[in-house]
GUKOL-282329 format. One record per residue (C-alpha): chain; x, y, z. Coordinates in steps of 0.02 Angstrom, whole numbers, plus 50000, padded with zeros to 5 digits. Layout:
BEGIN
{node "A" {X Y Z}}
...
END
This chain:
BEGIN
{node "A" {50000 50000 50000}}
{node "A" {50090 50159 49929}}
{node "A" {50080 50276 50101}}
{node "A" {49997 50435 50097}}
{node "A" {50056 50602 50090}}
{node "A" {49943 50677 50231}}
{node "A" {49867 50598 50401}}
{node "A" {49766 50657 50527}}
{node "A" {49902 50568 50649}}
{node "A" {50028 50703 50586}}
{node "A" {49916 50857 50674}}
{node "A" {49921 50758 50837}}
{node "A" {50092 50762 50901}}
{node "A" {50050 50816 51054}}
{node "A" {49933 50656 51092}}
{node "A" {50033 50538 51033}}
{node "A" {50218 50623 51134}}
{node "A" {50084 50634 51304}}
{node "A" {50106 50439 51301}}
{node "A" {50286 50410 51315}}
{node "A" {50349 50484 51472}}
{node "A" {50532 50475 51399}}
{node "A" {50470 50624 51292}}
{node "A" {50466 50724 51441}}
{node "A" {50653 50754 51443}}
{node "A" {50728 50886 51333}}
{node "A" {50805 50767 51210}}
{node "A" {50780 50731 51022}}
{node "A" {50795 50525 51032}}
{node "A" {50856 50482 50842}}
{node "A" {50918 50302 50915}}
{node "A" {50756 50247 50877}}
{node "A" {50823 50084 50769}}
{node "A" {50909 50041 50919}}
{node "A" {50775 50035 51037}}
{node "A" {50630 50143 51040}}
{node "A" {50570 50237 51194}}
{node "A" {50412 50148 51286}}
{node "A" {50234 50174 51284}}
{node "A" {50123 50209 51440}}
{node "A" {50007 50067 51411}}
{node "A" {50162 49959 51418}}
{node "A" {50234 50015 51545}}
{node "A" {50059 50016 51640}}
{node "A" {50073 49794 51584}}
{node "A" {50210 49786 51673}}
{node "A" {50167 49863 51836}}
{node "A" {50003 49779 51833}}
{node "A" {50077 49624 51818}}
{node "A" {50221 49636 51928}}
{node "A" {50096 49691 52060}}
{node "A" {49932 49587 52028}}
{node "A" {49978 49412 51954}}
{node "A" {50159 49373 51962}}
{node "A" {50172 49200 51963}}
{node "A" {50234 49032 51858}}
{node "A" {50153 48933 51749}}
{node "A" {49996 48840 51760}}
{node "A" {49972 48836 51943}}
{node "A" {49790 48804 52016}}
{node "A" {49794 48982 52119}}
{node "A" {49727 49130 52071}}
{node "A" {49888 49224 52013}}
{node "A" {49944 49098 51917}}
{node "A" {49782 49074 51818}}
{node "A" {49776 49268 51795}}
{node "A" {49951 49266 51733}}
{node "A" {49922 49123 51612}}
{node "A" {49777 49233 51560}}
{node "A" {49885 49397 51525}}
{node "A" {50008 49280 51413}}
{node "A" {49841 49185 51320}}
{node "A" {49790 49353 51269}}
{node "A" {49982 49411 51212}}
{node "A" {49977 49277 51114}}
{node "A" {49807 49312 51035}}
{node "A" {49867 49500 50995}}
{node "A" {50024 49460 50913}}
{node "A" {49938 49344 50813}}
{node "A" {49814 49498 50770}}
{node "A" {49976 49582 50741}}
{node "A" {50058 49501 50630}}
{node "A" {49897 49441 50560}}
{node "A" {49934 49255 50599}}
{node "A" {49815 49088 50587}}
{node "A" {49803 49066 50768}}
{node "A" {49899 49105 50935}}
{node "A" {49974 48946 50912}}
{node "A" {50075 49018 50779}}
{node "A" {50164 49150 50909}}
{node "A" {50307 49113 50998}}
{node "A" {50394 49232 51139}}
{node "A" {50578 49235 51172}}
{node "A" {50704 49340 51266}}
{node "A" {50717 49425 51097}}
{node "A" {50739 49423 50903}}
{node "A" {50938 49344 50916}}
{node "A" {50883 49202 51042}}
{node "A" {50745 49159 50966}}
{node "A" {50850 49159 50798}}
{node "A" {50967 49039 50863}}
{node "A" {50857 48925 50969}}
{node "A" {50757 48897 50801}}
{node "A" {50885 48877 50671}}
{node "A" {50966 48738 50788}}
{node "A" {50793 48645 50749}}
{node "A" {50754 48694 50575}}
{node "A" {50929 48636 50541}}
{node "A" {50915 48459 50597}}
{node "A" {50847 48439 50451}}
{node "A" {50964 48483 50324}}
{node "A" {51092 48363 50238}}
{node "A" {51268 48388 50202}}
{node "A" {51300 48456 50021}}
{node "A" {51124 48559 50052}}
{node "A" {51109 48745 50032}}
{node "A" {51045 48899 50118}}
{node "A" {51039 49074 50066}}
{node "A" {51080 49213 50157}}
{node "A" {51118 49420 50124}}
{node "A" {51245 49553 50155}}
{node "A" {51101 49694 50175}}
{node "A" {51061 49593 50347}}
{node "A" {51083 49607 50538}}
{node "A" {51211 49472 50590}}
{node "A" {51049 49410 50696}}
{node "A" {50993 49337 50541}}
{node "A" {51149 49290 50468}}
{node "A" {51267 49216 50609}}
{node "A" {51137 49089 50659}}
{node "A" {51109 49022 50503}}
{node "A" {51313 49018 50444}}
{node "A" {51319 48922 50627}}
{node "A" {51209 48777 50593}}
{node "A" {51252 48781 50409}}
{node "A" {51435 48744 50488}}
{node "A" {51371 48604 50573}}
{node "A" {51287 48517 50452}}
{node "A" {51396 48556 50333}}
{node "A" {51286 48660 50227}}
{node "A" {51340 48785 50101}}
{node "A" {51312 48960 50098}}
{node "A" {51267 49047 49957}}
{node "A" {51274 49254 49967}}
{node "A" {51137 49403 49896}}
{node "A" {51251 49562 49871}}
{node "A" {51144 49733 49881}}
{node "A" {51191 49856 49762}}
{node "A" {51307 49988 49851}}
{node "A" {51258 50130 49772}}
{node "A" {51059 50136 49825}}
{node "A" {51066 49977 49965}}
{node "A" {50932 49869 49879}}
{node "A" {50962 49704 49871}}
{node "A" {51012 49617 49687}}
{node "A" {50868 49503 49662}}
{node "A" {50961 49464 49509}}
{node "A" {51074 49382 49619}}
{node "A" {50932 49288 49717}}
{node "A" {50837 49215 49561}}
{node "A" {51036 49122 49525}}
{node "A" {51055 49062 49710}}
{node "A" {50872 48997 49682}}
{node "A" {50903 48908 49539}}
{node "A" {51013 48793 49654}}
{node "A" {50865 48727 49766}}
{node "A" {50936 48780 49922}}
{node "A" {50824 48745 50086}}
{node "A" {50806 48915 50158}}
{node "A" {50821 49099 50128}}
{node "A" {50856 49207 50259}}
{node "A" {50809 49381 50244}}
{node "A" {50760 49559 50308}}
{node "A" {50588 49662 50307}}
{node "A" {50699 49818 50311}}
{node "A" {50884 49844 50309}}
{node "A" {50939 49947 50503}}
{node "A" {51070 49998 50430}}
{node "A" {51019 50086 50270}}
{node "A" {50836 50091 50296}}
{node "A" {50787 49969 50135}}
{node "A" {50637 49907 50116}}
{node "A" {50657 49734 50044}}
{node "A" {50504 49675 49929}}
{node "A" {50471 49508 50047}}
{node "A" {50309 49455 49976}}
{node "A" {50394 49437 49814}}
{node "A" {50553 49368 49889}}
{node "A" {50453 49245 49968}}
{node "A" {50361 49194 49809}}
{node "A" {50520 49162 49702}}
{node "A" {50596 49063 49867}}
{node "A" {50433 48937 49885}}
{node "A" {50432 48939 49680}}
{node "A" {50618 48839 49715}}
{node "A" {50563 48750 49862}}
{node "A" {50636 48840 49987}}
{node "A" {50577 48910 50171}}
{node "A" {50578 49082 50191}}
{node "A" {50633 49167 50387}}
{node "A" {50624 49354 50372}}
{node "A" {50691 49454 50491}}
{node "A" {50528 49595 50531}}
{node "A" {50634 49688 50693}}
{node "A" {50671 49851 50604}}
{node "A" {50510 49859 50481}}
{node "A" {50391 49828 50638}}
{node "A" {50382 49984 50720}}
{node "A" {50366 50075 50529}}
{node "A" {50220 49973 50452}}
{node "A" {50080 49830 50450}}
{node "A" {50150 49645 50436}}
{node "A" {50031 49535 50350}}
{node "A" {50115 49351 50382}}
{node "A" {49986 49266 50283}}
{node "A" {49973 49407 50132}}
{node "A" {50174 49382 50147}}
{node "A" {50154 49195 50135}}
{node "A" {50336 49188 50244}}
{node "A" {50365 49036 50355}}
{node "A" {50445 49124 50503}}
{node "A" {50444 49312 50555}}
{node "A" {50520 49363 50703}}
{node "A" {50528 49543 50777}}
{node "A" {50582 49629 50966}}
{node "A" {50445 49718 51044}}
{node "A" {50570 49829 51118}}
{node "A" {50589 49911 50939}}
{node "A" {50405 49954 50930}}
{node "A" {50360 50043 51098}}
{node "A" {50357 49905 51212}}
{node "A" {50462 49769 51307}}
{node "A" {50633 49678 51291}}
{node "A" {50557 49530 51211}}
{node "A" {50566 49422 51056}}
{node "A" {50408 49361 50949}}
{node "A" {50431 49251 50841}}
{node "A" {50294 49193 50689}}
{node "A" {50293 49010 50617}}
{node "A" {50176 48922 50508}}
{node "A" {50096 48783 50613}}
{node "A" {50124 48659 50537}}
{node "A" {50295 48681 50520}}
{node "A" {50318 48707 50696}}
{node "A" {50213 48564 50728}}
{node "A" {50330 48452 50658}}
{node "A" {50507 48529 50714}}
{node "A" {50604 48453 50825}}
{node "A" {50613 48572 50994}}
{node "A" {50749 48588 51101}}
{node "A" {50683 48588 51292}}
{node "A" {50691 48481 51450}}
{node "A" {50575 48329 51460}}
{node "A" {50412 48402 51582}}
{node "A" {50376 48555 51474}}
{node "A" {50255 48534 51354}}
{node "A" {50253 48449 51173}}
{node "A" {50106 48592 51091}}
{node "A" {50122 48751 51019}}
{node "A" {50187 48868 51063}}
{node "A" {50240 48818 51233}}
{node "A" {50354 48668 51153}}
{node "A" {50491 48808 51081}}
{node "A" {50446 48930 51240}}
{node "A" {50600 48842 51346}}
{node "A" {50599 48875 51520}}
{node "A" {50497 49037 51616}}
{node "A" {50485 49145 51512}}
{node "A" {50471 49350 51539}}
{node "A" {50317 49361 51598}}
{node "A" {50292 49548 51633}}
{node "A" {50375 49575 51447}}
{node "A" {50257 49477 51389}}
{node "A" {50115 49571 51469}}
{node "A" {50213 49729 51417}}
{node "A" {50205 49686 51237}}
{node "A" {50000 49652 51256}}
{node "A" {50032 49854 51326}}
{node "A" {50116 49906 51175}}
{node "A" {49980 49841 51053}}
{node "A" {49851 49917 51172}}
{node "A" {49936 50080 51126}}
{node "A" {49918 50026 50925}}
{node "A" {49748 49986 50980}}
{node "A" {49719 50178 51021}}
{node "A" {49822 50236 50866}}
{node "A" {49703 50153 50750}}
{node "A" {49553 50202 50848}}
{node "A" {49619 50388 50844}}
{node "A" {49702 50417 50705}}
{node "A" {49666 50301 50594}}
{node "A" {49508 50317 50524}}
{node "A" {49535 50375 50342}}
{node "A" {49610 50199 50311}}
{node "A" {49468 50094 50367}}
{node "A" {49373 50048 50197}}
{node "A" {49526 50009 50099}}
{node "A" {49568 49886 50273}}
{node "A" {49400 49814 50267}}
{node "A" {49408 49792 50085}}
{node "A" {49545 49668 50142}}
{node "A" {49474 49579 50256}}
{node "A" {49519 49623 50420}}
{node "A" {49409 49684 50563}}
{node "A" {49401 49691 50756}}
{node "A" {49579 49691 50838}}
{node "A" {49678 49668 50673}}
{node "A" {49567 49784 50588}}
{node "A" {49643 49920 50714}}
{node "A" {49820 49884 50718}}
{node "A" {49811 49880 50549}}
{node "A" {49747 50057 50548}}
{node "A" {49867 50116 50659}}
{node "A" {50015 50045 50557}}
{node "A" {49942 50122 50415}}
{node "A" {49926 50283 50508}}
{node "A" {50111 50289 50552}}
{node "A" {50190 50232 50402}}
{node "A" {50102 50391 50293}}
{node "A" {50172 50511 50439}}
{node "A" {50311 50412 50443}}
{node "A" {50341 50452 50251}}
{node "A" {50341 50623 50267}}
{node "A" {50470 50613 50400}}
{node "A" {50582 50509 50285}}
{node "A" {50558 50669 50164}}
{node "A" {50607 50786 50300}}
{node "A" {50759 50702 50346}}
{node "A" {50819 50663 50154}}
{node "A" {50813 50837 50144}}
{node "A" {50870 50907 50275}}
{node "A" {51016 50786 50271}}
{node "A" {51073 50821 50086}}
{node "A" {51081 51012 50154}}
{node "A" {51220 50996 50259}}
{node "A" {51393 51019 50165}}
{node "A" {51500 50892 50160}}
{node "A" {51370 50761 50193}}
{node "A" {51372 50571 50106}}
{node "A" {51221 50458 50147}}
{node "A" {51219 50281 50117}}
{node "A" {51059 50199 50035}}
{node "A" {50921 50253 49934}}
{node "A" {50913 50452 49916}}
{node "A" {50794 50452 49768}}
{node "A" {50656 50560 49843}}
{node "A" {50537 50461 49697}}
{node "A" {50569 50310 49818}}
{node "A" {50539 50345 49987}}
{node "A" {50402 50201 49998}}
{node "A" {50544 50071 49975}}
{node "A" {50625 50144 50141}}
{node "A" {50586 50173 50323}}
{node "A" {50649 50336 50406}}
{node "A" {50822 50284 50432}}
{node "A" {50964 50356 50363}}
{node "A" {51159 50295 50385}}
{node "A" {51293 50432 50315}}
{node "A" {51469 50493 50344}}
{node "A" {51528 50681 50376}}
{node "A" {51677 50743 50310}}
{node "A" {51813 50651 50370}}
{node "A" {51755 50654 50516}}
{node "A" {51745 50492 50640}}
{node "A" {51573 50440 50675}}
{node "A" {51572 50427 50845}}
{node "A" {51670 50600 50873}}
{node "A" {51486 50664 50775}}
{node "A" {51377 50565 50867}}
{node "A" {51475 50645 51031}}
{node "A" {51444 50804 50954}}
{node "A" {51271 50769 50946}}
{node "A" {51243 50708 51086}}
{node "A" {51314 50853 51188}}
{node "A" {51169 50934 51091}}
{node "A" {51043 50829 51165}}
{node "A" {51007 50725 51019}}
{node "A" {51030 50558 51021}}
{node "A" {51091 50439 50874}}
{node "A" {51197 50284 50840}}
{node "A" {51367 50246 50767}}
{node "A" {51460 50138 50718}}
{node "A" {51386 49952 50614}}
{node "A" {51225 49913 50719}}
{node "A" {51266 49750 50680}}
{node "A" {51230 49748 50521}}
{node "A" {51434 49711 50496}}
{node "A" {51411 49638 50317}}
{node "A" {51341 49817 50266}}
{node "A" {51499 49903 50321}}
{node "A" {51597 49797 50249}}
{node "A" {51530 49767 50118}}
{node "A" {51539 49979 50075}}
{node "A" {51724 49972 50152}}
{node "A" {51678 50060 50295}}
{node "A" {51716 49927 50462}}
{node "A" {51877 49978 50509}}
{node "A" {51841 50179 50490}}
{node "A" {51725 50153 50625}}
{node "A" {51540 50118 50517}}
{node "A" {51419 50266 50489}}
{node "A" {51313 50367 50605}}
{node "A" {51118 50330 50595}}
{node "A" {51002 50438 50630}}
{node "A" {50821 50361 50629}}
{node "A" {50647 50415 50659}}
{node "A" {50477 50340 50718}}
{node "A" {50305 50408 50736}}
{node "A" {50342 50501 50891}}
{node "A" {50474 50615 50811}}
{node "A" {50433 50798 50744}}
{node "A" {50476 50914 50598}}
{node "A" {50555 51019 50722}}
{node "A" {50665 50881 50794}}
{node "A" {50729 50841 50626}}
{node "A" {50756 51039 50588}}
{node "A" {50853 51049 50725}}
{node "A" {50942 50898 50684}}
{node "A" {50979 51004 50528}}
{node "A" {51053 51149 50612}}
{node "A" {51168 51061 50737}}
{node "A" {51258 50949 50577}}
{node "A" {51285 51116 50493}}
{node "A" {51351 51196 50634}}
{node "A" {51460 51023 50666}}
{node "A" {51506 51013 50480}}
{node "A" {51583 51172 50513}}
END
């Protein structure tokens, strides 16, 4: 869905700012790829949990039945999220990495020696390291996607030839955190199943930025952190149930063998968990709010109640969310001496979220991201862990780029200001 160019979420700043109390501080937080700041609903989980129903699993008193309930309905609204089957479908984890490397150790006992994977430079090394682990252990081969360095989109060219060797799975991102990319997954996923091949996308950066449609998609896995869109320090992680039905799962003999509680090992974090439920509450109230110009087209698709919402509010925040991206492209390509990394075609700001990676000068990036953040605004530097990307653009050993990214909560004059202080660093 090409975003729009206006929203009614844009004129409510104010609303949306009153529910982060982080906001409160005089700070400009551009680290938002990193870890965005959290909502009051989810924060209001948390509490209630802590306070009301802390307990372990499946006990027959009453806070353990009311925590059971909390994580039930987590489960239900993830799968509303991410637009799953069933809740069966969801599974929590400490976070996106974990979860990564707990499941790839099961989805690999199935590959043969002399077998093949694919995986991409444009990735987090959560979604890469995993794989080249258990690929080392089964002795599996590797076979690499290069993105093209000039705009950071990945050569599908390149896919379509590691396709045409039948390899078992293809690993590979919603959205790049380094250079912002949007990757086209639902047509990555089609030319993958065309060769036979699973499909595990990594959704953490592209979650807080847009609706995820798992089934639209037609993926096999998804996995994002929660702590990346507003909530918790936990993992979700989306599987097809059958497939998960049938994987093997690593856990200790009492715990049980259905979904998802088979691949949830051990206790998990409960009051993340219920702080996750929190941050979809807030989505919840986005859609409700804000999102109301979008709900025929939704309908048209099918969704209503819960998913009907979220899907609204994701909506909602990718059109602000666009204009943002314009503001920033802009405002960035002012400052002298300025190169940015990625796609800086302003015709194609739907095939990127609001995240931009660039170098000043000759400048080191962590001596600008000092400089900024003696200013009070807050960004990254260095590779995010996206190593491949830096060094794949020969940029790992001068220290990576500096990132500056948005999300919904950010303003035009936050990204102004942004503006002035690079100028004024630039020199």
């Amino acid at each position: 869905m090409t975003p729009s160019t206006s929203t009614s979420l844009s004129a409510s700043l104010d609303r949306i700012r009153q529910q982060f109390p982080a906001l409160s501080r005089p700070v400009i937080f551009f680290d938002n790829p990193g870890g965005t700041q959290i909502a009051q609903p989810s924060i209001e989980r948390i509490t209630k949990y802590l306070v009301e129903s802390n307990a372990n699993h499946e006990g027959a008193f009453a806070t353990s039945i009311a925590s059971d309930a909390i994580l039930d309905e987590a489960h239900r609204a993830m799968a509303d999220f991410y637009n799953a089957a069933s809740p069966e479908e969801i599974v929590f984890g400490n976070n996106m990495t974990t979860l990564t490397l707990h499941i790839s150790r099961s989805i690999s006992r199935e590959w043969k020696e002399g077998d093949e994977i694919v995986l991409t430079r444009l990735d987090h090394d959560a979604n890469v390291t995993p794989w080249a682990l258990a690929a080392q252990d089964r002795g599996v081969k590797i076979n690499w996607v290069d993105f093209d360095v000039e705009d950071g989109t990945l050569q599908l060219d390149e896919l379509q030839k590691a396709l045409e060797r039948k390899p078992k799975l293809v690993a590979v991102g919603y959205a790049s955190n380094s250079l912002g990319t949007i990757n086209p997954v639902t047509r990555i996923t089609q030319m993958a199943h065309d060769a036979g091949a699973q499909v595990y996308i990594d959704a953490v950066q592209y979650a807080p930025h847009g609706p995820i449609d798992v089934q639209a998609i037609g993926c096999d896995y998804l996995v994002s952190s929660a702590y990346k869109f507003f909530g918790s320090h936990v993992g979700i992680l989306y599987g097809k149930r059958d497939l998960l039905e049938k994987l093997f799962a690593y856990k200790v003999r009492p715990a049980t063998n259905h979904l998802p509680g088979k691949f949830e090992t051990g206790t998990q974090n409960h009051e993340g968990i219920a702080g996750v439920l929190g941050a979809l509450e807030y989505f919840e109230w986005i859609g409700r709010e804000f999102g109301g110009e979008y709900v025929e087209g939704l309908r048209e698709i099918g969704y209503k109640g819960r998913r009907l919402e979220l899907k609204k509010a994701m909506t909602a925040i990718r059109a602000y969310e666009f204009e943002l991206s314009r503001a920033l492209l802009s405002t960035l390509e002012a400052v002298p001496g300025i190169r940015i990394f990625g796609l800086t075609d302003s015709r194609r700001l739907e095939e990127r979220v609001a995240t931009f990676s660039f170098r000043l000068r000759d400048m080191h990036p962590r001596q600008v991201a000092e400089k900024l953040a003696a200013e009070n605004i807050y960004v990254w530097d260095g590779n995010y862990y996206a190593i491949n990307v830096t060094e794949r653009l020969g940029l790992e050993d001068q220290g990576g780029m500096v990132r500056v990214g948005a999300a919904h909560y950010n303003t035009p004059d936050e990204v102004a200001r942004l503006g002035e202080v690079l100028k004024k660093i630039a020199g």
